[in-house]
N, C-alpha and C positions, 0 to 999 in steps of 0.2 A: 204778114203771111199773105201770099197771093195764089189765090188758082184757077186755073182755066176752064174749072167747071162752071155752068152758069150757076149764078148766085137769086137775080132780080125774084125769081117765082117760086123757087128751092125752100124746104125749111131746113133740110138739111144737105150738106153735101161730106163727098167720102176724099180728105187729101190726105198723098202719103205723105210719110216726116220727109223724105227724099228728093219732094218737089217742092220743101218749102228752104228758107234759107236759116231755120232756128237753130241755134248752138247748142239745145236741151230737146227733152223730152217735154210734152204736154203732161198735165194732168186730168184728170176727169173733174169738171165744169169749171174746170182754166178758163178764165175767159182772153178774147185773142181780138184781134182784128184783121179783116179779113175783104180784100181788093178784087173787086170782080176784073171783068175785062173789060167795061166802060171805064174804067181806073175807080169807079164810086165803092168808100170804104161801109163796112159793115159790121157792127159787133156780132162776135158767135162766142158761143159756149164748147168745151167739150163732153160732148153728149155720150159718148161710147169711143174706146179704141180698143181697135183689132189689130191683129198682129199675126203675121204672114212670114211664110219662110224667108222672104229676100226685106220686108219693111215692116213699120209700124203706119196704118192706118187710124186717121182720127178722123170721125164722124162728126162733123160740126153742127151743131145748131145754131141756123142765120138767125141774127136779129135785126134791131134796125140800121137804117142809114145814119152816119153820121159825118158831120160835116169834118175837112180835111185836118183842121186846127184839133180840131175835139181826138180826130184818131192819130194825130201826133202828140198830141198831149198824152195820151193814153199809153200808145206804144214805148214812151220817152218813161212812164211810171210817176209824173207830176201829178200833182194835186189840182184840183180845180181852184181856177184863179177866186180871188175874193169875190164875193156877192154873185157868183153862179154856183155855191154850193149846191150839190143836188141835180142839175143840169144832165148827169152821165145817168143817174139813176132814171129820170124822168123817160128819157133816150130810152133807157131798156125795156121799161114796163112798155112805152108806147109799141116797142118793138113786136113784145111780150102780145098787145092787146093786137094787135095785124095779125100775129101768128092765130091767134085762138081766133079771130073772127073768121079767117080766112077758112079754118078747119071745120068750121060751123056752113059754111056755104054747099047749097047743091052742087 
């Protein structure tokens, strides 16, 4: 999934199903990946979808960066190779702890 909202400072961003290329509908906290404009990939959640006389809008929630292998594996629905079990989760939470520090700040 890719959008041309900025991503980097966002926790959340609002993309239609219309500007993305999925053959489905989302779910609520589907989780997705999600390509800024640096091309650098992102895990997101679905946070909330709204829906509008012409689209469906999904409100994503960013998480972290992750590297290009990790969000092709991701998007492809493979398993984490042997002995990086746990690797994807780690990712999230860390994502996870940015997001709540960030919200804690003046």
């Amino acid at each position: 999934m890719s959008t041309s909202e900025a991503v980097g400072g966002a926790d959340r961003v609002r993309i239609a199903h219309s500007a993305t290329s999925l053959t489905h509908g989302l779910e609520p906290h589907e989780g997705v990946v999600l390509v800024d404009d640096g091309g650098e990939q992102h895990l997101a959640v679905v946070a909330d979808i709204e829906f509008e006389l012409e689209d469906t809008v999904y409100v994503l929630e960013v998480g972290a960066r992750v590297p290009e292998e990790t969000a092709d594996r991701l998007v492809a629905g493979a398993g984490e190779p042997a002995g990086e079990e746990g690797v994807t989760e780690v990712i999230r939470l860390l994502g996870e702890l940015r997001r709540r520090v960030g919200q804690r700040a003046p």
